[in-house]
N, C-alpha and C positions, 0 to 999 in steps of 0.2 A: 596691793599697792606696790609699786615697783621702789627701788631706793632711790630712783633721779623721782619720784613723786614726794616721797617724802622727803627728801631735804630742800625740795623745793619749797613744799609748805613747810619746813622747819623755817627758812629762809624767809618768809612771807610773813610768818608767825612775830620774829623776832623783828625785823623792819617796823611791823606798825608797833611793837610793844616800844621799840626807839624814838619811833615819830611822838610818843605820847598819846595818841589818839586813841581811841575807845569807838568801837565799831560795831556792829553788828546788823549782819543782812538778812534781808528776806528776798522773795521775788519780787516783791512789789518798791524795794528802798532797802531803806538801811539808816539804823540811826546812831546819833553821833553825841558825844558829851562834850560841851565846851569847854576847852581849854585854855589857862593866861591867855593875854594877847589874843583870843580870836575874834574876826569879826564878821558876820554874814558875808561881806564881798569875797572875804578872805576862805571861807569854808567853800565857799560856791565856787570860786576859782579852782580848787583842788578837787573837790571831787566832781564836778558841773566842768569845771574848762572853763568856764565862764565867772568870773567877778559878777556881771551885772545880773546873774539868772537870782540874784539871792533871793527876790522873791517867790521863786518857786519852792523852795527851802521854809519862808513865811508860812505859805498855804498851805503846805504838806503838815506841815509841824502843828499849825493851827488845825486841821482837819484830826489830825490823830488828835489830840487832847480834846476833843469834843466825846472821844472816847475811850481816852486813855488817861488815867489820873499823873500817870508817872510823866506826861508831855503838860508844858504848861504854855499857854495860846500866849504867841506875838504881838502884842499889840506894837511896839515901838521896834523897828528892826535895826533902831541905834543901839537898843539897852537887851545886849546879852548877858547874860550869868555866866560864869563858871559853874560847872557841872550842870548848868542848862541842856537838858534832854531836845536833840533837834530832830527833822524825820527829814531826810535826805533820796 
């Protein structure tokens, strides 16, 4: 690893520990823990580009907790939690 790699992931590191967000990827997504203030348009907007894709954010999330305990399934995509585990 070169040192412009590693301070750039130091750099990356530290921005999202700032944002407050909570992240972790895979190939297929990446899931998210809700924080104060967030709201599906609002999560979709930032990482989607899109506000209005939130329900793709719905489906995904709902699909994982069909087989993952730690996701728990959308019913209302008005009524998020804090620390609501999403699949993005």
């Amino acid at each position: 690893m070169t040192k412009t790699t590693a301070i750039l992931l130091l750099t990356l590191l530290l921005l999202s520990l700032m944002t407050g967000s909570i992240l972790a990827q895979s190939d297929d997504g990446q899931f998210y823990v809700v924080q104060a203030n967030d709201t599906l348009f609002k999560i979709s907007e930032k990482y989607l580009l899109d506000g209005w894709r939130y329900p793709e954010i719905v489906a995904a999330t709902n699909e994982m907790a069909a087989d993952d305990a730690s996701f728990v399934a959308i019913d209302n995509p008005d009524l998020i939690e804090i620390g609501q585990k999403l699949w993005i």
